[in-house]
C-alpha positions in Angstrom: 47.7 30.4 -22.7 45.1 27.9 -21.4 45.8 24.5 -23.0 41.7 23.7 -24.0 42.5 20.0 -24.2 44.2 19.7 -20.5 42.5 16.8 -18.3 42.1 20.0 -15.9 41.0 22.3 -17.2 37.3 23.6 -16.8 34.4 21.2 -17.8 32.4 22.6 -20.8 29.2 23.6 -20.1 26.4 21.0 -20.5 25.3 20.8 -24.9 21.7 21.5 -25.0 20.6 17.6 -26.0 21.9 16.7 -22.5 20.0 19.6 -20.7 16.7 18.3 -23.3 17.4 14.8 -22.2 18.2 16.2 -18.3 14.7 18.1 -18.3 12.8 15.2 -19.3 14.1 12.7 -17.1 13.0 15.5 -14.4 9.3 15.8 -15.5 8.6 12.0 -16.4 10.2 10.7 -13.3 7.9 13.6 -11.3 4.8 12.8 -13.2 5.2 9.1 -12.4 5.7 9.7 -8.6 2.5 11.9 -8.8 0.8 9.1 -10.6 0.3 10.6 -13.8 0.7 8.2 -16.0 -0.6 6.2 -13.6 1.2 2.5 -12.2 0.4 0.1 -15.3 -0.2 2.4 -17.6 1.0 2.1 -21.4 2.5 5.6 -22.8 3.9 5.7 -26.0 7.4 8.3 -26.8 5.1 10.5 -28.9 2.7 11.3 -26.3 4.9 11.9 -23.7 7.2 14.4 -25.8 4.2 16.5 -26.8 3.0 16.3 -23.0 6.8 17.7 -21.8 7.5 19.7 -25.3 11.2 18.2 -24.8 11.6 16.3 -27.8 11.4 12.8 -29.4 15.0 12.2 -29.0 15.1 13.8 -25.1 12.0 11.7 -24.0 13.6 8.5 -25.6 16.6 8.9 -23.6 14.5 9.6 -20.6 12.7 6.2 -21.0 15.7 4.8 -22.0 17.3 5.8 -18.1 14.1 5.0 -16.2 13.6 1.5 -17.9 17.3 1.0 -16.7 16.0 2.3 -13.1 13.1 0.2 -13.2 10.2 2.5 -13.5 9.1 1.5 -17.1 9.4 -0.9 -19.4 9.2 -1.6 -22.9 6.6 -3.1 -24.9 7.7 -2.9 -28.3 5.7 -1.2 -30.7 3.2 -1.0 -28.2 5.1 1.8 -26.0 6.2 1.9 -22.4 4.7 0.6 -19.3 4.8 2.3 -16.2 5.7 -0.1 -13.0 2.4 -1.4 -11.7 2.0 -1.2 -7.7 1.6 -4.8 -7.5 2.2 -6.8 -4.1 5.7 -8.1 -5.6 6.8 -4.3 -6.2 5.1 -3.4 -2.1 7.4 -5.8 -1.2 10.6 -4.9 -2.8 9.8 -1.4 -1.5 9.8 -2.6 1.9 13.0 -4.5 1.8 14.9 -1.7 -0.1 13.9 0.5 2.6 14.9 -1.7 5.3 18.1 -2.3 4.1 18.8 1.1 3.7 16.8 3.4 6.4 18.7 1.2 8.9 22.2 2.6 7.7 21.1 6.1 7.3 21.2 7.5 11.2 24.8 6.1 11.2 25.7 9.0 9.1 26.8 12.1 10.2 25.7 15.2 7.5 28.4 18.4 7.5 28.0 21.6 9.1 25.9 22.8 5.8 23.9 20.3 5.3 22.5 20.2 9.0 21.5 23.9 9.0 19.5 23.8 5.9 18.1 20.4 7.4 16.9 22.6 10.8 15.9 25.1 8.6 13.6 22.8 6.4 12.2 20.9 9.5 11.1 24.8 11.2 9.4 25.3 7.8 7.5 22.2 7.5 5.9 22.3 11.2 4.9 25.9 10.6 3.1 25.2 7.5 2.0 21.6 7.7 -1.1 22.5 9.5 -2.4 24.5 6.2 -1.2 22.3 3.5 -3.3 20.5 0.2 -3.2 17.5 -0.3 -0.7 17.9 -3.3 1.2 20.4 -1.3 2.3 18.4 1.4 3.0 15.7 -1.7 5.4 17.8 -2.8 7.0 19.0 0.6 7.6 15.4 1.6 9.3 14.4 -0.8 11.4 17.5 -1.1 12.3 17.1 2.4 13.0 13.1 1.6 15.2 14.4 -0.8 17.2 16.5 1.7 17.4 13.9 4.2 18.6 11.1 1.6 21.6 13.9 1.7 23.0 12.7 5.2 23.8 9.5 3.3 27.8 9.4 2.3 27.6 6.7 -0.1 26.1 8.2 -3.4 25.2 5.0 -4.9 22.9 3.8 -1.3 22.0 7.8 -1.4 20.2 7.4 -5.0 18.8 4.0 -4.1 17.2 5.7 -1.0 15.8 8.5 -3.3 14.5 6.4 -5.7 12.4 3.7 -2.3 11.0 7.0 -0.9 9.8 8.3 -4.7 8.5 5.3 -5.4 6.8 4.7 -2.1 4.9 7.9 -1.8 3.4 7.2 -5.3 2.7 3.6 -3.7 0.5 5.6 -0.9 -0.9 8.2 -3.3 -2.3 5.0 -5.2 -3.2 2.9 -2.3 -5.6 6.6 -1.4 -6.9 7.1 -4.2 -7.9 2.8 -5.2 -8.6 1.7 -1.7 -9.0 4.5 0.4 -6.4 3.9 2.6 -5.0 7.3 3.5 -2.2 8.1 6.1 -1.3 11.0 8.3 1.3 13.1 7.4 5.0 11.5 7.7 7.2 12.9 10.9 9.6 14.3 8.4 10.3 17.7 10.5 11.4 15.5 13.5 13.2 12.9 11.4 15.3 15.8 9.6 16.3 17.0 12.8 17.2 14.2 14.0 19.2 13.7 11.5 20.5 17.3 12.1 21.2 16.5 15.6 23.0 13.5 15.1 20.5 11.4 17.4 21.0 8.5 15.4 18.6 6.6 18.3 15.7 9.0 17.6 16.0 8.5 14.1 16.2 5.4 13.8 12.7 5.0 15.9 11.7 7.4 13.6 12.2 5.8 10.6 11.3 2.1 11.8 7.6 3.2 12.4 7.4 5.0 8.9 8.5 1.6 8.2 6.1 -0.3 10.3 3.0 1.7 9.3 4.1 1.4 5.7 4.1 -2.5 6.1 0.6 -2.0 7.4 -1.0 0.1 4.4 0.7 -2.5 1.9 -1.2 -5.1 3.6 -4.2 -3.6 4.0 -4.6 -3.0 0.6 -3.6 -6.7 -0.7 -5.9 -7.9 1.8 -8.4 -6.3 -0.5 -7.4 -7.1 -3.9 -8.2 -10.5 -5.5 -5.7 -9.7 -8.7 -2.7 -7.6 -8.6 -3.2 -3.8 -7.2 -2.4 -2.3 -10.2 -4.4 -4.0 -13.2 -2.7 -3.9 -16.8 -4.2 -2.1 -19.4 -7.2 -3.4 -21.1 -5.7 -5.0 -24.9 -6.8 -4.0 -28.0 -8.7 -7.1 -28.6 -11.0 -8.4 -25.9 -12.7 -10.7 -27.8 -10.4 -13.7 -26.7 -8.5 -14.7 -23.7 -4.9 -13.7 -23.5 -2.7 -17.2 -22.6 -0.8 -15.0 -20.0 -4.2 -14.3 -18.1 -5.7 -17.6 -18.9 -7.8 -18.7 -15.9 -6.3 -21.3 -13.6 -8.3 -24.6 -12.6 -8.9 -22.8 -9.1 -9.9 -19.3 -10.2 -6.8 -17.8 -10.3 -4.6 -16.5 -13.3 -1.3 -17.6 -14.1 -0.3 -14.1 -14.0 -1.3 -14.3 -10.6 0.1 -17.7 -10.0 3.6 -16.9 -10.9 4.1 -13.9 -8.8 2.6 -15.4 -5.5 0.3 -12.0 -5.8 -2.8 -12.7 -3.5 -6.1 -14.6 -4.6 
């Protein structure tokens, strides 16, 4: 007879709170990399669980993971705040990604792994020419996703995920408030190069998505006299908050403390 309580036996299939809790982690974290809620914006647990239909108790959890990851954080009574796409955030983004597209040639993906990574790349050059603007959204960073794969280590793997995610809702916001757009990303050549094990091609690869990155990020802050990503307006506007409280040269504290351009 199978002994239920053995350390190996088979695991018991997933109770439904975790697959609620799952599911909305999946559908908040992909509505903040499409920018909606957009960076800075205050969203309260209510909201979001009649948006997703998951459940108060799933979407808390779900906040409760992505605070822990960074995306949002809370405000109290007031809600949750989404990460703003300020110039300390650009930044960060830029040396996470250095640190860890540098390591990720040096990997060499299994036999399985390669072929769907060929397979993927074929897809994306046939199609690419005929692609939305929200379609090629979602094919980058499906085919991120995949090539995050190649890296052994599953804690630098998720870490990678989670620069790329945030980076491609950097761009989408950097579009859409300055106009800076950019060509699509050389993600079919990257993924096989990956494939290939050309860890020389790759790396070029990846060190001018890098570069041109870089070059978007300061483009835009170039352009902004405050932080990219404003916070939401408060409730009362009929004083000055002391956090925002002008400076004797122009400038906020806000501003002041995290070195964010004047």
């Amino acid at each position: 007879m199978l002994d239920k309580n053995s350390p190996f036996g088979m695991p018991t299939a997933p109770r439904r709170g975790e697959n609620l809790s799952s599911l909305a982690l999946s559908l908040l974290s992909d509505a903040i990399v499409a920018g909606c809620p957009a960076p800075g914006a205050m969203v309260s647990e209510l909201d979001l669980s009649a948006r997703f239909a998951v459940g108060l108790a799933a979407t808390r959890t779900a906040l409760a993971r992505l605070a822990a990851q960074g995306w949002v954080s809370a405000q109290g009574r007031r809600g949750w705040r989404v990460l703003p796409v300020s110039g300390e955030h650009l930044a960060d983004l830029q040396a996470a990604r250095d640190c860890l597209e540098r390591v990720l040639p040096d990997n060499r993906p299994p036999a399985p792994l390669r072929a769907e990574l060929r397979k993927r790349a074929q897809l994306h050059k046939a199609a690419l020419h005929r692609l939305n603007a929200d379609t090629l959204f979602h094919q980058e960073r499906s085919l991120l996703t995949l090539s995050a794969q190649v890296m052994a280590a599953p804690r630098l793997r998720a870490w990678l995920i989670d620069s790329w995610d945030l980076s491609l809702r950097a761009d989408r916001f950097l579009d859409m408030r300055f106009g800076i757009d950019r060509a699509p990303l050389p993600l079919a050549d990257l993924a096989e190069a990956l494939a290939q094990g050309d860890a020389g091609r790759a790396h070029d690869l990846l060190g001018a998505m890098r570069r041109d990155f870089a070059d978007r990020c300061a483009r835009a802050l170039s352009r902004s006299d405050v932080q990219i990503a404003p916070p939401p307006k408060a409730a009362h506007t009929s004083t000055t908050s002391p956090r925002t409280a002008p400076a004797p040269d122009g400038t906020t504290s806000r501003n002041a403390q995290h070195g964010e351009p004047k």
